[in-house]
N, CA, C and O atoms as a MOPAC input file, in Angstrom:
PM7 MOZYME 1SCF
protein

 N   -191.91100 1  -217.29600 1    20.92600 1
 C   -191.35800 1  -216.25300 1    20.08100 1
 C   -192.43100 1  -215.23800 1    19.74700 1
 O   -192.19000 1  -214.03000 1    19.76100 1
 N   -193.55000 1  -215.71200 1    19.46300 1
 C   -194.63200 1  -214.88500 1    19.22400 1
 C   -194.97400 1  -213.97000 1    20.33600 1
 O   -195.31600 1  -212.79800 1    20.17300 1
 N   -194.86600 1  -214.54200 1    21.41800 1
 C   -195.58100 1  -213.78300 1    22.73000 1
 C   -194.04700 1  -212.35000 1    22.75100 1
 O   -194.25100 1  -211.13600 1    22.74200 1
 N   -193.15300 1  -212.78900 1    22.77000 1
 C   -192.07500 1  -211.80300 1    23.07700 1
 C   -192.05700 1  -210.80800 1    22.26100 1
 O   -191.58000 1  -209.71700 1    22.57600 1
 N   -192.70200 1  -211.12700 1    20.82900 1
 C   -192.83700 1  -210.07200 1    19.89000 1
 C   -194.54200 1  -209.08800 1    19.76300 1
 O   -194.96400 1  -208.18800 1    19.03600 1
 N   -195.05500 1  -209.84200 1    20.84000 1
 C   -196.45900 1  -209.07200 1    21.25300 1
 C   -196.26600 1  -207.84300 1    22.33500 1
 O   -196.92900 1  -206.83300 1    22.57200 1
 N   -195.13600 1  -208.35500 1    22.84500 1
 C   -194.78800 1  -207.46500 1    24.45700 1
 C   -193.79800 1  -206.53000 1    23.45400 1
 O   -193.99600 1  -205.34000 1    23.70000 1
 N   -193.06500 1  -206.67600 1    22.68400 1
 C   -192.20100 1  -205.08700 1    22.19300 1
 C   -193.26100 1  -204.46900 1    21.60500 1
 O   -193.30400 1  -203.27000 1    21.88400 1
 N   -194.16800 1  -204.87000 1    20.86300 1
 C   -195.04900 1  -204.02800 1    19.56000 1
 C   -196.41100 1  -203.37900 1    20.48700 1
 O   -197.34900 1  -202.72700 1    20.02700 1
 N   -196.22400 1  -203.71200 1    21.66700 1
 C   -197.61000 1  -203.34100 1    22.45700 1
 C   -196.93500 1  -202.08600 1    23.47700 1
 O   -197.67800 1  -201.28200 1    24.04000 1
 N   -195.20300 1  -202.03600 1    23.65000 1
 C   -194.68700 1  -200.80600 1    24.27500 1
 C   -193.77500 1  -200.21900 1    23.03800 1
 O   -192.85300 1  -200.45300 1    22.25700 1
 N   -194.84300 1  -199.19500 1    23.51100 1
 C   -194.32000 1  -197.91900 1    22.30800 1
 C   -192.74900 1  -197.05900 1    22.17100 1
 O   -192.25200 1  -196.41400 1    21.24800 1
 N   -192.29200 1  -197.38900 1    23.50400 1
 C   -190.53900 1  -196.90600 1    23.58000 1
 C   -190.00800 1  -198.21500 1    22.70600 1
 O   -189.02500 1  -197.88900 1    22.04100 1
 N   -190.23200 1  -199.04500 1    22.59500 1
 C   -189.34300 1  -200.28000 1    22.12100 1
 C   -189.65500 1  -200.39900 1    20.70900 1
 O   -188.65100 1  -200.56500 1    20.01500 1
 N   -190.87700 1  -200.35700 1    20.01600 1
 C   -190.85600 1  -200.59800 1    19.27400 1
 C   -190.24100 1  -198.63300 1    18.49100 1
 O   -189.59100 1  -198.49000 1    17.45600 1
 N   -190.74200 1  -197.47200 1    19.42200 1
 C   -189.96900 1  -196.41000 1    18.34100 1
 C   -188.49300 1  -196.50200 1    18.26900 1
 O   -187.91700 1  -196.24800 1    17.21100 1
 N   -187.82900 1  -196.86000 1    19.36700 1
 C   -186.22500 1  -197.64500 1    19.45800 1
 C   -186.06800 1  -198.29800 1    18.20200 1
 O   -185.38700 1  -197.77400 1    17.32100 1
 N   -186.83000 1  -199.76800 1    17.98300 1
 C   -186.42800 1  -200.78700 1    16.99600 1
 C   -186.63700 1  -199.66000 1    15.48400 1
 O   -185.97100 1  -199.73700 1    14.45200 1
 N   -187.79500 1  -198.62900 1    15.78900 1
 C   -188.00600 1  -198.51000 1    13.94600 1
 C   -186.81600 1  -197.18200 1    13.56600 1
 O   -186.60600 1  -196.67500 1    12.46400 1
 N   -186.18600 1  -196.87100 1    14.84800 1
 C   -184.90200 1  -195.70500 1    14.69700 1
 C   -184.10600 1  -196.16800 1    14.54600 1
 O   -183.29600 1  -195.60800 1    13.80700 1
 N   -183.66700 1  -197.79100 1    15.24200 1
 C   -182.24800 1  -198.33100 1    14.69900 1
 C   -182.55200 1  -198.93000 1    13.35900 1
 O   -181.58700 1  -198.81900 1    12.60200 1
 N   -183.64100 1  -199.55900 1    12.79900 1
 C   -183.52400 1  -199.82500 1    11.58700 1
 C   -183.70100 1  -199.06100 1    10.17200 1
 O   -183.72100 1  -199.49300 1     9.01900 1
 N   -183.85100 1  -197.42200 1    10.84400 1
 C   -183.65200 1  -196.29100 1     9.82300 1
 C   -182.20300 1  -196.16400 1    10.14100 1
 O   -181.67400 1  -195.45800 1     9.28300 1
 N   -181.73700 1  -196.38900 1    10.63700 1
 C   -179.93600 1  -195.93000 1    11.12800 1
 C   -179.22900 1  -196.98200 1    10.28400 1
 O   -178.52600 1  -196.71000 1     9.31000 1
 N   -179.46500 1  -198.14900 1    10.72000 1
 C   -179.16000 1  -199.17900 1     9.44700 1
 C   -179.08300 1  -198.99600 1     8.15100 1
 O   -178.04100 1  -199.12800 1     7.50900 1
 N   -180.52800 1  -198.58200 1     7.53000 1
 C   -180.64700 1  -198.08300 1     6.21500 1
 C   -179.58900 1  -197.22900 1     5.97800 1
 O   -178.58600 1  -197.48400 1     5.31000 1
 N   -179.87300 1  -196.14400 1     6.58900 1
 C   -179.13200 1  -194.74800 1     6.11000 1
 C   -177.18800 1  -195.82000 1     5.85000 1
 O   -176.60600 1  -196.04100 1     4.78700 1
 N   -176.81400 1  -196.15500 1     7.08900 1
 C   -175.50300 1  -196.82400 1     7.14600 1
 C   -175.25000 1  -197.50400 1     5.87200 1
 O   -174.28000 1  -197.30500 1     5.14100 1
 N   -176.39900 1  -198.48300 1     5.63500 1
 C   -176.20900 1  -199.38300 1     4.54200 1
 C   -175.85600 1  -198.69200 1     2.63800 1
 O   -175.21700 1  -199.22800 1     1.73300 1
 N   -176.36800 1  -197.77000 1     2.65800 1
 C   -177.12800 1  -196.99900 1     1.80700 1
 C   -175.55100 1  -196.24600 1     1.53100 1
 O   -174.95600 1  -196.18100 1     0.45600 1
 N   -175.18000 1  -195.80000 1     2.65500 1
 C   -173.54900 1  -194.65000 1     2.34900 1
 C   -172.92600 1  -195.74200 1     2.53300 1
 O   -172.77700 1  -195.92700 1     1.32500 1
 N   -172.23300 1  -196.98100 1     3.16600 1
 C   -171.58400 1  -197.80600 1     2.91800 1
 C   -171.45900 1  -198.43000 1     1.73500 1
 O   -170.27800 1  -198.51500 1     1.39800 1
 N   -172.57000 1  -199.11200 1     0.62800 1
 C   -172.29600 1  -198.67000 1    -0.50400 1
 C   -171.67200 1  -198.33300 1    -1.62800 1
 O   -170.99600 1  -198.80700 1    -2.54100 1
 N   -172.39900 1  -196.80400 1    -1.01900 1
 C   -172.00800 1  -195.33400 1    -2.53000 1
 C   -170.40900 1  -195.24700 1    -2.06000 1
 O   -169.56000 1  -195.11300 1    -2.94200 1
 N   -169.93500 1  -195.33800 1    -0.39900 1
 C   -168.68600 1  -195.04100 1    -0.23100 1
 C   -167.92300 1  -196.44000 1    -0.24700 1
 O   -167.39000 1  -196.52000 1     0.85900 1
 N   -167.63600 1  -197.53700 1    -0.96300 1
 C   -167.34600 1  -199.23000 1    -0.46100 1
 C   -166.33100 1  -199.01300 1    -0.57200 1
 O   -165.52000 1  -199.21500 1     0.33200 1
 N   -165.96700 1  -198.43900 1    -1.93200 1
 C   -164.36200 1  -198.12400 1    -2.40700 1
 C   -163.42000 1  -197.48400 1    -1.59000 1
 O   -162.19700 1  -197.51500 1    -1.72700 1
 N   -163.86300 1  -197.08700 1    -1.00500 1
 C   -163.07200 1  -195.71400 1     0.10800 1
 C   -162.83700 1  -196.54000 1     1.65700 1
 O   -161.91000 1  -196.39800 1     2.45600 1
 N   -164.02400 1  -197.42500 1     1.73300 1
 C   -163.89600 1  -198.32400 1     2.88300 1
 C   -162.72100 1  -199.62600 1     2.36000 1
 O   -161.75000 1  -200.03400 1     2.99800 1
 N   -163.05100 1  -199.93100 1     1.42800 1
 C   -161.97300 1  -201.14900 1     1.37400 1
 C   -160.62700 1  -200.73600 1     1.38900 1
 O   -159.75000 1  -201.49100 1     1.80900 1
 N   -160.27900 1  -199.11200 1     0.78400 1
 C   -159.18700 1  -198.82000 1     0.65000 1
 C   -158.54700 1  -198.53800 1     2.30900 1
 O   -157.41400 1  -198.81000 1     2.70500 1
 N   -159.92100 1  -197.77400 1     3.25500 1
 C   -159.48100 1  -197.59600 1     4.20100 1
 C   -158.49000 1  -199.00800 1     5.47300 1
 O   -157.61900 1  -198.99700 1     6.34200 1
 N   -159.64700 1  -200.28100 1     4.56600 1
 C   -159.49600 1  -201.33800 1     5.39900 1
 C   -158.23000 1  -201.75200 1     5.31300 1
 O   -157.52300 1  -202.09600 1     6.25900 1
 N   -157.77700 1  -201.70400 1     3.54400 1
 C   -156.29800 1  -202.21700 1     3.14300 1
 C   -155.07200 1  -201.28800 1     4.21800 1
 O   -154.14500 1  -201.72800 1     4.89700 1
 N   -155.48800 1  -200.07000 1     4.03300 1
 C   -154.58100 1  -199.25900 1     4.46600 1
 C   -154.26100 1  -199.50300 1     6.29900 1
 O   -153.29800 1  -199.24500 1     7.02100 1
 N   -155.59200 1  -200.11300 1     6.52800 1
 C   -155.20800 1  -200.29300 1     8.33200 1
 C   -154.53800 1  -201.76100 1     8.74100 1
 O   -153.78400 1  -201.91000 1     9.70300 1
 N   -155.01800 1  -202.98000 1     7.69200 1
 C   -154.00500 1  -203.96200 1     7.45400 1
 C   -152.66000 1  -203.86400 1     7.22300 1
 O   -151.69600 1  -204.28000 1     7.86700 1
 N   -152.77400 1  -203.07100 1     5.90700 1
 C   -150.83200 1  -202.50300 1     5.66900 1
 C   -150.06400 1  -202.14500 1     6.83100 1
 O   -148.92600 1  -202.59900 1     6.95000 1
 N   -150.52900 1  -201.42300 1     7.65600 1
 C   -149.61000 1  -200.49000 1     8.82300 1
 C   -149.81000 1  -201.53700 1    10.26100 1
 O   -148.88300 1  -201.71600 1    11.05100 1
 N   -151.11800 1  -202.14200 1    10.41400 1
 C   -150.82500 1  -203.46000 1    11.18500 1
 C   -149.23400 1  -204.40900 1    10.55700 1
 O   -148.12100 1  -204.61300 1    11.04100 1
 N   -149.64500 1  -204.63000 1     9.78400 1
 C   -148.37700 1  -205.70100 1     9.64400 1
 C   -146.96700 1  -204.83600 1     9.43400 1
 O   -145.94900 1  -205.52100 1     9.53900 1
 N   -146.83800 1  -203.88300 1     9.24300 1
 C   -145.53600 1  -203.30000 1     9.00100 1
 C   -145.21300 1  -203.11800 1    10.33900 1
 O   -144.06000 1  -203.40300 1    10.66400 1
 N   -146.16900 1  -202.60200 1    11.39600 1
 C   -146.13800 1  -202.13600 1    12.79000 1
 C   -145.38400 1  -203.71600 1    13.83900 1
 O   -144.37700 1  -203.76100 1    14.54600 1
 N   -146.54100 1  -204.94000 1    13.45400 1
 C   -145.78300 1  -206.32200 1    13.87300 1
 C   -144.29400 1  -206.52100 1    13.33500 1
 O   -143.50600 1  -207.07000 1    14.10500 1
 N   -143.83600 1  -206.11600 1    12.06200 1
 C   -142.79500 1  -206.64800 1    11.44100 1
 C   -141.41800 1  -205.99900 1    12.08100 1
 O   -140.42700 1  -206.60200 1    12.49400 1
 N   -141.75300 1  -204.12200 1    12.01600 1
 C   -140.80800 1  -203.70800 1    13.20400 1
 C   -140.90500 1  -204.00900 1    14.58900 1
 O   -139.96400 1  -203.63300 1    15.28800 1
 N   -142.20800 1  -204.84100 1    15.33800 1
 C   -141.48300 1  -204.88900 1    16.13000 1
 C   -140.91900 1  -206.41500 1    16.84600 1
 O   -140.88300 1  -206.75200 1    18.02900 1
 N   -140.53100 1  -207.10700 1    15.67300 1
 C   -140.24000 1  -208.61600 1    15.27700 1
 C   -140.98700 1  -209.66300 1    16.09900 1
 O   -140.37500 1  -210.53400 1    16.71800 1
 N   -142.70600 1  -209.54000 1    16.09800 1
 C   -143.23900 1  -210.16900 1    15.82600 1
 C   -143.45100 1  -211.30300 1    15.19400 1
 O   -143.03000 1  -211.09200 1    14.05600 1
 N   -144.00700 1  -212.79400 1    15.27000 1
 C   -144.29600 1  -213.45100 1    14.19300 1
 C   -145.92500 1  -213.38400 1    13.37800 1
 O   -146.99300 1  -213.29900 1    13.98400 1
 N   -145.81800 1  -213.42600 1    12.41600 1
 C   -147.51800 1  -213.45300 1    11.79600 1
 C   -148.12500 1  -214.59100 1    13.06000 1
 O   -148.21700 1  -213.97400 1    14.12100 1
 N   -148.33000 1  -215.29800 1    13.13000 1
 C   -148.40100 1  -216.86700 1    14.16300 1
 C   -149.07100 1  -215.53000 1    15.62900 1
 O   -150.22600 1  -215.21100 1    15.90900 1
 N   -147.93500 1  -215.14300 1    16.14700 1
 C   -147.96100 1  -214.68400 1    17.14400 1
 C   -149.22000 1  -213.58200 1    17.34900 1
 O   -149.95900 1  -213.54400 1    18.33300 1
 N   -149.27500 1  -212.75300 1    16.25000 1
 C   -150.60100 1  -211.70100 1    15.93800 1
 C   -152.08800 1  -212.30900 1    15.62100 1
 O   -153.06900 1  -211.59400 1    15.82700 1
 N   -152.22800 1  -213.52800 1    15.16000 1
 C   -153.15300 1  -214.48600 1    14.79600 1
 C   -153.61500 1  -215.33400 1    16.10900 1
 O   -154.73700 1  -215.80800 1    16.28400 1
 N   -152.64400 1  -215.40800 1    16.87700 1
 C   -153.09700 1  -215.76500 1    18.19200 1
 C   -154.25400 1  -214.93100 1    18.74300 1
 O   -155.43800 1  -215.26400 1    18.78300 1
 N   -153.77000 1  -213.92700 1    19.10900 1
 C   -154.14900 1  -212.46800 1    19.86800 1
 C   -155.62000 1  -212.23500 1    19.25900 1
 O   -156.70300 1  -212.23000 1    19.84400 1
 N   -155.27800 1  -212.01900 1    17.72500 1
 C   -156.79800 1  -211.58800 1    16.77700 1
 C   -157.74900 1  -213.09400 1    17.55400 1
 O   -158.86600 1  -212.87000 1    18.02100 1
 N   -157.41000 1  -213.93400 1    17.58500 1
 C   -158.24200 1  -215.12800 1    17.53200 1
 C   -158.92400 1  -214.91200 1    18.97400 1
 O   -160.10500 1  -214.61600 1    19.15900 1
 N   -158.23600 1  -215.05800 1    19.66300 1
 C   -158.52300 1  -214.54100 1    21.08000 1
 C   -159.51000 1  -213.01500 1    20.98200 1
 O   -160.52000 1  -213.15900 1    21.67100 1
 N   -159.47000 1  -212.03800 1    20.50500 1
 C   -160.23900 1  -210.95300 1    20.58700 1
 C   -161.46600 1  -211.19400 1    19.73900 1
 O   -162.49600 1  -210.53400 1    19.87800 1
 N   -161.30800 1  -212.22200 1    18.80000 1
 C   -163.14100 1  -212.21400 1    18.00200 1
 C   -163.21300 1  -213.27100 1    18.80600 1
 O   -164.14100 1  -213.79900 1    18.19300 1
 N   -162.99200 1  -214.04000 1    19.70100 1
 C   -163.80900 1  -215.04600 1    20.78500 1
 C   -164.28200 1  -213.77300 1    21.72000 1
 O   -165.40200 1  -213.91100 1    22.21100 1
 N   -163.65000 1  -212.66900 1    22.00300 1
 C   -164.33700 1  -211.66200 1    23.13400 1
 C   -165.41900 1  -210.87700 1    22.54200 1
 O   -166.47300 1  -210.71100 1    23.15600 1
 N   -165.15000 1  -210.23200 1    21.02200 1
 C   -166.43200 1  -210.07500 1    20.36000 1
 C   -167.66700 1  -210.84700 1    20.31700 1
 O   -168.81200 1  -210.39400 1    20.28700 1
 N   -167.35000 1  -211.89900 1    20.31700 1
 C   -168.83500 1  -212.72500 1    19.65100 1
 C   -169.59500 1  -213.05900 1    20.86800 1
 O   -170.79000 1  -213.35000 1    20.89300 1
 N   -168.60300 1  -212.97400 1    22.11600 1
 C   -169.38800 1  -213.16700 1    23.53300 1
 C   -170.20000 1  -211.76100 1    23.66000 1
 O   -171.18100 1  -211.69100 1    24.40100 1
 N   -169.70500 1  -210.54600 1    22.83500 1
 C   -170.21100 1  -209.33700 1    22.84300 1
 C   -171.26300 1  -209.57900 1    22.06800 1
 O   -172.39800 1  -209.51800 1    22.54100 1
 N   -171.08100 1  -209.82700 1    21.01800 1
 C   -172.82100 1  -209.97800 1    19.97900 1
 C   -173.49600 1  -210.57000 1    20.59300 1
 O   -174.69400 1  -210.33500 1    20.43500 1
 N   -173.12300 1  -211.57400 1    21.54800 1
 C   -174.41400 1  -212.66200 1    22.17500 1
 C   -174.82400 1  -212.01500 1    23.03800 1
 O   -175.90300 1  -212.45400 1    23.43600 1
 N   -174.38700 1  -210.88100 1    23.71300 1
 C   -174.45500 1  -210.37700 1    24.41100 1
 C   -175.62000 1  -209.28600 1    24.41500 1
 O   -176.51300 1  -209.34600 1    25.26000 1
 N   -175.58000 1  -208.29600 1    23.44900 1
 C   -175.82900 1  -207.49100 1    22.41500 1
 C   -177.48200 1  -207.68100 1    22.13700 1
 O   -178.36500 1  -206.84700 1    22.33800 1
 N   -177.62900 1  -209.24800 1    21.53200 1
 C   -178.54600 1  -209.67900 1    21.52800 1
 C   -179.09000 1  -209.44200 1    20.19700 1
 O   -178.29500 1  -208.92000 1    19.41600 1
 N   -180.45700 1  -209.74500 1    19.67300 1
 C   -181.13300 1  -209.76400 1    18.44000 1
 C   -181.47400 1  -208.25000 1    18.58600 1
 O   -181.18700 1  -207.41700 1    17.72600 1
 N   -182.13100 1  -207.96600 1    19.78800 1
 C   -182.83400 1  -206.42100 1    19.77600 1
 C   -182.44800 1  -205.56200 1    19.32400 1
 O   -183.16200 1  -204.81700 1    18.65200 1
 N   -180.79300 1  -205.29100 1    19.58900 1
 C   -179.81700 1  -204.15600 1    19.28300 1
 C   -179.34100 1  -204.49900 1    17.94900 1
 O   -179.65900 1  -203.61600 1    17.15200 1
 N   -178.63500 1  -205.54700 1    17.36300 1
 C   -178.28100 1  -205.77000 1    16.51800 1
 C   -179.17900 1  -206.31200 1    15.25200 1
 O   -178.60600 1  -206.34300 1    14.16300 1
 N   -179.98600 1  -206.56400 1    15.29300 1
 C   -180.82400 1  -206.63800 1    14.23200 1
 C   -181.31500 1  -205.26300 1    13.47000 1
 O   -180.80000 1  -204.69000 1    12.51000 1
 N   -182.24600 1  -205.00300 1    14.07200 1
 C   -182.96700 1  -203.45800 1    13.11500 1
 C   -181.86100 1  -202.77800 1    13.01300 1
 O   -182.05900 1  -201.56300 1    12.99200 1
 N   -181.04200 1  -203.02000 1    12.95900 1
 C   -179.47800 1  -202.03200 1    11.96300 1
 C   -179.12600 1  -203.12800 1    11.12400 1
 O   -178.91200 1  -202.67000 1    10.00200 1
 N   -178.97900 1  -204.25800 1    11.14400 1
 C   -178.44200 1  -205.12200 1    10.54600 1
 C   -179.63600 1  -204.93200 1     8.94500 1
 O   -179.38300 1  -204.50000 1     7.82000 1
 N   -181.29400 1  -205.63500 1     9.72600 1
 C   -181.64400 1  -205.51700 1     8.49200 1
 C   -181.64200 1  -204.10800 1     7.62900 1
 O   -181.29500 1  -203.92500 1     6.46200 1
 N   -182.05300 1  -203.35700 1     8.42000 1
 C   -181.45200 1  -201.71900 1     7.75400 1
 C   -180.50800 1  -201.65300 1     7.09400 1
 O   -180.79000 1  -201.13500 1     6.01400 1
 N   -178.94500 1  -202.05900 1     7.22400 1
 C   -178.07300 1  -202.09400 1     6.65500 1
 C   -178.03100 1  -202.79900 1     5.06900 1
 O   -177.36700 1  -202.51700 1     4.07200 1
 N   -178.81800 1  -203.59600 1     5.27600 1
 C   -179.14100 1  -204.50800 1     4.18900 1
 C   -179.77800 1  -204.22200 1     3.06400 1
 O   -179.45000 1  -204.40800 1     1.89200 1
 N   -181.29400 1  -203.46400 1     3.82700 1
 C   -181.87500 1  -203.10700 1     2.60500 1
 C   -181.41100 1  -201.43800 1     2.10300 1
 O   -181.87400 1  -200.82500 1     1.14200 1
 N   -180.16600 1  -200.87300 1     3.26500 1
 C   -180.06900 1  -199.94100 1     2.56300 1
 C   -178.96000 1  -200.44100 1     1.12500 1
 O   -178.90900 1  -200.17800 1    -0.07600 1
 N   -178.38800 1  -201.06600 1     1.84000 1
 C   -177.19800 1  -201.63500 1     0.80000 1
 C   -177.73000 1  -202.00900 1    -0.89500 1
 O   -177.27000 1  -201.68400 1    -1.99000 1
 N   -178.88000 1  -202.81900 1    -0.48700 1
 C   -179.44600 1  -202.88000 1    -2.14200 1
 C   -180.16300 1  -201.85100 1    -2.41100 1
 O   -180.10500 1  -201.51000 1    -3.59200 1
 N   -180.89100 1  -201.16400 1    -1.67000 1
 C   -181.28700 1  -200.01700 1    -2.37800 1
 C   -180.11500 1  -199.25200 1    -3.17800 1
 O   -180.06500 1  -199.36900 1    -4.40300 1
 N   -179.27100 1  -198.55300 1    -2.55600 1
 C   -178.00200 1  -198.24800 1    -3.39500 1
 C   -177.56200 1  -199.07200 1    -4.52000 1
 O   -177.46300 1  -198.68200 1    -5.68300 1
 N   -177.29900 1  -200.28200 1    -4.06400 1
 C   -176.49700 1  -200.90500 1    -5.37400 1
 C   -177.96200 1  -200.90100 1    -6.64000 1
 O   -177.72200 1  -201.16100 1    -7.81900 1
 N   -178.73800 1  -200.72700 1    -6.38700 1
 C   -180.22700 1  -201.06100 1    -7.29700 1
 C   -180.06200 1  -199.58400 1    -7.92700 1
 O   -179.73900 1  -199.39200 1    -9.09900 1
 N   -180.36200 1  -198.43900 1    -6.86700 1
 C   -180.03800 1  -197.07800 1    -7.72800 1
 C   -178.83500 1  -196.57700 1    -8.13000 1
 O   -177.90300 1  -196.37300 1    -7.35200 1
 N   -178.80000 1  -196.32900 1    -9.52600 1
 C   -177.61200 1  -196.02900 1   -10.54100 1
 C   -177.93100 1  -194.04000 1    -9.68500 1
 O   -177.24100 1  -193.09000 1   -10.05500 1

């Protein structure tokens, strides 16, 4: 683990990559946030019209829960995929932008 983290920090494209996605993170984390309210409302609102959308078209809940289940098994083959490199320095970015916000009034 050590040696793999000697070979990014010793090439200078990879490591200015890693310190741009984990300012992208921040920034993300930081307006996700100040905007949460607006996201959860957005989230409710795309749930609501999912299930009204299954209900006309006589769907069972069962039947849509299948499908979802099946598509986060194709996601998560995507995150593994993805890897630590890409998804990390946004992740922790995201993070510390997130408490920075919730910390500043």
């Amino acid at each position: 683990m050590g040696s793999a983290i000697d070979v990014i920090l010793s090439n200078y494209q990879s490591y200015l990559v890693m310190l741009v996605q984990f300012l992208l993170g921040l920034a993300l984390g930081y307006v996700s946030v100040k905007a949460l309210k607006y996201i959860l409302a957005f989230i409710a609102i795309l749930a609501l019209g999912t299930l009204l959308s299954v209900w006309s078209l006589g769907a069972t809940p069962s039947d849509v829960l299948k499908t979802v289940g099946l598509t986060i098994e194709s996601l998560k083959s995507l995150a593994i995929l993805l890897g630590l490199m890409t998804i990390g320095p946004v992740s922790i970015g995201f993070i510390i932008g997130a408490l920075m916000a919730l910390l500043k009034k």
